[in-house]
N, C-alpha and C positions, 0 to 999 in steps of 0.2 A: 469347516473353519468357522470361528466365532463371530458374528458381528462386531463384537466389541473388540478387539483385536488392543487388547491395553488401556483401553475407554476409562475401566474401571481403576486400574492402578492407578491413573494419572491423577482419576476423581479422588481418590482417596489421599494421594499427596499432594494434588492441592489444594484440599481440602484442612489436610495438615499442619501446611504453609500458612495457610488463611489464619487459624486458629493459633498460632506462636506469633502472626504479626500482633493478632489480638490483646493477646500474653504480655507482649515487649510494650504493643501502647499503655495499656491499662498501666502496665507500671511506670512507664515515664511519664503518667498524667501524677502517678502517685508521690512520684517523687519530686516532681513541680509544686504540688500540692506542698508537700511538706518543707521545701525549699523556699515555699511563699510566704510558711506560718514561721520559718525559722525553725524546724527539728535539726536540719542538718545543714549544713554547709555550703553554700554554690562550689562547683566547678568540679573536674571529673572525681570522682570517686578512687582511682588508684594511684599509686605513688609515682616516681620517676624509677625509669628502667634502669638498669645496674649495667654498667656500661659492658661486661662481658657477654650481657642478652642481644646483644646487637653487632656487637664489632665482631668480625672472627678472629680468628687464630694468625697470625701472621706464618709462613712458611718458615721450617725449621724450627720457629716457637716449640720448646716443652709446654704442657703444662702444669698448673702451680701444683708445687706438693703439699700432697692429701694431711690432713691432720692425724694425730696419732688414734682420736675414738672412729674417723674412718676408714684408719688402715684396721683395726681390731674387729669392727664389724662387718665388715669385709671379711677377713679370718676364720668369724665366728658361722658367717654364711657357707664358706666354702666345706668348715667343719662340719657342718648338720647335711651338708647334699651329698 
């Protein structure tokens, strides 16, 4: 049986871990930086969530009906398979 008995895997992912923290500072220094000189904007970078990404389905709920170029590619899908 080996010494290392996963030693090495472990070394290597958290090795990996280490080097994305790296990744994600360097860029939130980057982007302070540029938030300081005024390139972009303060405050989170993405929109407000659409309220169907969060709420579910109520029970019995249909859902909304498809548009007409999504019923057609839909169609066109099932035609080519």
């Amino acid at each position: 049986m080996p010494d290392s008995m996963g030693k090495r895997k472990r070394r290597d992912v958290t090795a990996r871990k280490a080097a994305a923290r790296e990744e994600r500072r360097v860029a939130r220094a980057a982007r302070k930086k540029d938030r300081e000189a005024g390139l972009i904007e303060a405050g989170p970078p993405i929109g407000p969530a659409e309220q169907s990404e969060f709420l579910a389905m109520p029970e019995g709920a249909e859902p909304a009906e498809e548009s007409q170029d999504e019923a057609e590619d839909r169609a066109e899908d099932r035609a080519e398979a």
